[in-house]
C-alpha positions as CSV (number, residue, x, y, z in Angstrom):
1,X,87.8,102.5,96.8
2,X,89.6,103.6,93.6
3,X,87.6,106.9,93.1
4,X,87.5,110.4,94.5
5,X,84.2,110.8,97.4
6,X,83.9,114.2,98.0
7,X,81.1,116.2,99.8
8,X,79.1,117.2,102.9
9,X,79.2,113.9,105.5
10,X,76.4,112.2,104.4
11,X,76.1,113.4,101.0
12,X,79.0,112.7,99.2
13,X,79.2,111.8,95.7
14,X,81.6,110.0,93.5
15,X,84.0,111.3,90.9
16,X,84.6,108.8,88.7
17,X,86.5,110.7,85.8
18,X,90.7,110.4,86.5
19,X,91.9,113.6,87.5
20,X,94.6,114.3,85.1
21,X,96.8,116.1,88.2
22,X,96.5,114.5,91.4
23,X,98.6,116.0,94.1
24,X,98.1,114.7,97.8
25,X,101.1,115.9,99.7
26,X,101.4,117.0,103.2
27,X,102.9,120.3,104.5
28,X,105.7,119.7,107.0
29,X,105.7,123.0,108.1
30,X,109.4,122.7,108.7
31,X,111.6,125.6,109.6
32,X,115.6,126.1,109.4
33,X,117.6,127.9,111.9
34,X,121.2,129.1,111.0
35,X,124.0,129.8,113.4
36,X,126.6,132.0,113.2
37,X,128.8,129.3,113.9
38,X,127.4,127.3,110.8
39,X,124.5,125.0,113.2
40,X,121.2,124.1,112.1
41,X,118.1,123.5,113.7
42,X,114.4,122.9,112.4
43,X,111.1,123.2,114.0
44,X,108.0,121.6,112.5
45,X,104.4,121.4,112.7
46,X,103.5,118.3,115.2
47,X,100.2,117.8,112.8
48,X,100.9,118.3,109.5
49,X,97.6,119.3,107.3
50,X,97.0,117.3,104.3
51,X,96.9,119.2,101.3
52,X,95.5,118.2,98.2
53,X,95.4,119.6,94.7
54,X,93.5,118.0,91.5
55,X,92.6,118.9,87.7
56,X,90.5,117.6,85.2
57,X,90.2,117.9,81.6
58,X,87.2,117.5,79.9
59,X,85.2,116.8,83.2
60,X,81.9,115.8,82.3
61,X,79.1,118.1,83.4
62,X,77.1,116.8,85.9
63,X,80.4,115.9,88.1
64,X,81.5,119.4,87.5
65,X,78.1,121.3,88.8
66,X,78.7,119.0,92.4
67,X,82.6,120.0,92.3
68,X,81.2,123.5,92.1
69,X,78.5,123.8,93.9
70,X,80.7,122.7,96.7
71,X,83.7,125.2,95.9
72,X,80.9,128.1,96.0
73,X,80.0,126.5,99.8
74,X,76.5,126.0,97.8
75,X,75.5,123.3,100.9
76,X,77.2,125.4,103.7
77,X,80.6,126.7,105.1
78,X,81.4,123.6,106.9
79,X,84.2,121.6,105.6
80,X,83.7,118.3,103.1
81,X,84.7,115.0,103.9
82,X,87.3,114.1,101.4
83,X,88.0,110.3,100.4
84,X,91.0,110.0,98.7
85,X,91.3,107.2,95.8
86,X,94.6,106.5,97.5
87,X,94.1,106.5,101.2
88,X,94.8,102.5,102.3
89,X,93.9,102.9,106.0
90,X,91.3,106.0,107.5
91,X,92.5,105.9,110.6
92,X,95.1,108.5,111.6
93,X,98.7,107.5,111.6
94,X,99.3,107.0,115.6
95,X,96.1,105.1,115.9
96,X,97.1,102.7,112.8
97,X,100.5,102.3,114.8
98,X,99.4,102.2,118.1
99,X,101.7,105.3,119.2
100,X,101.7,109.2,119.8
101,X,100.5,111.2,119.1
102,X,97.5,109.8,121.0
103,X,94.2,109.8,119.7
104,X,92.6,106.5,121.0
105,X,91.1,106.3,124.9
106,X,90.4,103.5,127.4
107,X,86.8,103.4,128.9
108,X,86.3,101.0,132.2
109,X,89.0,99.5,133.7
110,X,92.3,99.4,133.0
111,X,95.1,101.9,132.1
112,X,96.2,103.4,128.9
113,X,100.0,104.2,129.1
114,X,102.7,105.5,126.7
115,X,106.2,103.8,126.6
116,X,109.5,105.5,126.3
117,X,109.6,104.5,122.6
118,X,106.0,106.0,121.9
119,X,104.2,102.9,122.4
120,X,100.9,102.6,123.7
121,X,100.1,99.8,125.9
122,X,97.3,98.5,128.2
123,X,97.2,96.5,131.4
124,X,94.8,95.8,134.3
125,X,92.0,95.0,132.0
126,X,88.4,93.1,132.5
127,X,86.9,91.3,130.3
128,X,83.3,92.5,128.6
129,X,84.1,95.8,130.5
130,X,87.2,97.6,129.3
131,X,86.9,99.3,125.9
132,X,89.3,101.2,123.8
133,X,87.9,104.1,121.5
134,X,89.4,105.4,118.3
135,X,88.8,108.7,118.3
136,X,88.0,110.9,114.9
137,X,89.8,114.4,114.6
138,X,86.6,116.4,113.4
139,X,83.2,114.8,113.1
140,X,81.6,112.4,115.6
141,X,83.3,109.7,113.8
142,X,84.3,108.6,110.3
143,X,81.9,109.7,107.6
144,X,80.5,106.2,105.7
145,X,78.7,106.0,102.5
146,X,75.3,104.3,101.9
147,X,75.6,100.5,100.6
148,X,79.8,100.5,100.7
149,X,80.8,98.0,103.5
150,X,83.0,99.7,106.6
151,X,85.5,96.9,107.9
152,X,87.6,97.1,111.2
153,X,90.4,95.0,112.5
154,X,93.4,95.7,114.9
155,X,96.4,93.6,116.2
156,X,94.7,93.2,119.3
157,X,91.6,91.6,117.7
158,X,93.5,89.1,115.5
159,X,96.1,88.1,117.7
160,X,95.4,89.1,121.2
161,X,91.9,87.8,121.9
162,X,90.1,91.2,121.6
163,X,87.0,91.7,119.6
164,X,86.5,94.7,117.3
165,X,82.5,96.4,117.1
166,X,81.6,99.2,114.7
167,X,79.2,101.9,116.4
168,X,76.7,103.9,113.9
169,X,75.8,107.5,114.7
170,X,73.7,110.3,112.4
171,X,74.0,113.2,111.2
172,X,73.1,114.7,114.6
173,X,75.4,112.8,116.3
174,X,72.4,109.9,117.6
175,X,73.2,106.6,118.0
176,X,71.9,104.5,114.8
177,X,73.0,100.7,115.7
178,X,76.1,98.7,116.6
179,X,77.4,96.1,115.7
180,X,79.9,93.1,117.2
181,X,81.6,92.1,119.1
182,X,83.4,90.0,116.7
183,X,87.2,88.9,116.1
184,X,89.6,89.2,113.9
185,X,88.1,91.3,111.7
186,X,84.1,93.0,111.4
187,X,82.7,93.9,108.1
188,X,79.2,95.6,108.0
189,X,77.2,97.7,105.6
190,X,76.3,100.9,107.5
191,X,72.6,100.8,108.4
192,X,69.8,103.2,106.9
193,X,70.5,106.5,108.3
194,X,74.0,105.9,109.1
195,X,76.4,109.1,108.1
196,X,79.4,108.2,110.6
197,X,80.8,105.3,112.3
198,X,83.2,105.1,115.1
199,X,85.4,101.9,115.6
200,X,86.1,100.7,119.0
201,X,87.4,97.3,121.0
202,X,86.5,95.3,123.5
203,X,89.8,93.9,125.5
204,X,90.2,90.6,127.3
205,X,91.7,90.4,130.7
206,X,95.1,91.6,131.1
207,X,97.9,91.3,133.5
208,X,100.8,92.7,131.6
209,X,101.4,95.5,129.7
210,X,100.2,94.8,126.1
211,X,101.0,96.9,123.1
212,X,98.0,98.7,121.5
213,X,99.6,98.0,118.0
214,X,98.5,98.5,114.3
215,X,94.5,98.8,113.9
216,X,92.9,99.5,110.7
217,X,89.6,101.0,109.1
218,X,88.9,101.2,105.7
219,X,85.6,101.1,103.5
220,X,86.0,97.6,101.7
221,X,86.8,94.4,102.5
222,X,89.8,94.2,105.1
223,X,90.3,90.3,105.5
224,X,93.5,90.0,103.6
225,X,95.5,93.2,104.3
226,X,99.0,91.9,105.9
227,X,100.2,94.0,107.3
228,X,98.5,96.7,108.4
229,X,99.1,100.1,106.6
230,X,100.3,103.2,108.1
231,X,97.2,105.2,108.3
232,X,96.3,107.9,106.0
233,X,93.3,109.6,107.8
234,X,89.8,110.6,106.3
235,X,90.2,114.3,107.0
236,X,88.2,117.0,106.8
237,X,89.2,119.8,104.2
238,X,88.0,123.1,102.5
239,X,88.5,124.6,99.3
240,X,91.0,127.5,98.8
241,X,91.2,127.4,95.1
242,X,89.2,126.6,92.4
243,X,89.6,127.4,88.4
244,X,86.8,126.4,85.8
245,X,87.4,127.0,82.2
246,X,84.3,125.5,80.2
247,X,85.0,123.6,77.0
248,X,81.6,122.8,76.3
249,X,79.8,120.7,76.6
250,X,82.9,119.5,79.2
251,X,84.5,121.4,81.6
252,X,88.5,121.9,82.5
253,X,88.3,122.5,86.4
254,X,90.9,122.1,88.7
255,X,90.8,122.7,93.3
256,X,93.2,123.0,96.0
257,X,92.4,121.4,99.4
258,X,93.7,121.7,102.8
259,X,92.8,119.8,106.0
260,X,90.8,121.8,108.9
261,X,90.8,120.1,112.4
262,X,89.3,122.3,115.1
263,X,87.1,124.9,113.3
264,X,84.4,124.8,110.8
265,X,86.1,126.7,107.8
């Protein structure tokens, strides 16, 4: 996906046109502490938002009526799914790693634990019963677009006998279809209907403590990506700026993004 997707989960719309400023960093949130006695210490924010800022010049008309319709909150005051032309991996960072910050769950049997390092592992597994979720930050699971294939693949799938299945769900959060199990890696095209899917894993038996490790979801095909990338995330975001300056019959318009996790905006 080399283009912006931007809109309401299950109604999102391509930007084709290059944004001639593209901006995607993340604020750290990090403070500095000053002693007397010349010491510093920081704080920082343990989930850094993503921000996100982009221009255009000469934007062509009917992509600039979405792009404002959506900064006037035209289709609602919930925030837009947001996929960014350089996001690699949409699963959060700790769940492409297989680490902490922990947002990934063990179903059934079996036991989910963190090592002193950050490491997830499981052990005491059965097989066809114990499951480990991916779970999203926002939505019921990560938003999909109609006809674009969703592919899934983790360490545990290509090298440790697990088998990855992709779960469908609507806009309502109801179940659509699933699909898998299959290993190493599942590719699908989401099914009519589909506005979210939600990756998950179905473990073999195991004795030992096995590390989670690297797990990626991306829309595309995922067979030849070695190794895994660092997740970027597919986060949810809301508008706090927006500037239009028509040039007819084009438009200049430029927005500022920021990621929302636990409240619609």
């Amino acid at each position: 996906m080399r283009s912006l997707w931007i809109g309401p989960p299950g109604a999102l719309r391509e930007i084709p046109d290059t944004a001639t400023d593209y901006d995607r960093s993340v604020s750290l949130g990090v403070q500095e502490f000053a002693s007397l006695a010349g010491g510093v210490t920081t704080t920082r924010l343990a989930t850094p938002p993503r921000r996100m800022s982009l221009s255009w010049s000469a934007l062509l008309p009917e992509h600039a009526r979405w792009l404002d319709a959506l900064a006037r909150r035209a289709y609602g005051p919930g925030p837009l799914a947001v996929l960014d032309p350089a996001t690699d991996n949409l699963l959060e960072a700790g769940q492409s790693l297989g680490r902490t910050p922990r947002r990934i769950s063990l179903a059934s049997w079996g036991t989910l634990a963190e090592r002193y390092d950050g490491v997830l592992t499981v052990t005491d597994t059965r097989d066809n019963s114990s499951q480990l979720y991916y779970l999203p930050p926002y939505w019921t699971g990560w938003p999909v677009l109609p006809g674009v294939p969703v592919s899934f693949t983790t360490d545990l799938t290509r090298n440790g006998g697990a088998r990855a299945v992709l779960d469908f769900w609507d806009g309502n959060g109801t179940f659509v279809q699933s699909f898998g199990p299959v290993a190493p890696v599942l590719t699908v095209l989401p099914p009519p209907g589909a506005v979210f899917v939600l990756p998950k894993v179905w473990l073999p038996a195991l004795t030992t403590p096995t590390p989670v490790g690297g797990a990626l979801l991306r829309l595309g095909d995922a067979d030849a990506v070695e190794p895994i990338p660092v997740g970027d995330g597919f986060p949810a975001m809301t508008i706090t700026g927006y500037a239009d300056r028509p040039r007819l019959p084009y438009r200049d318009l430029s927005l500022n993004l920021v990621e929302v996790r636990r409240a619609a905006s």
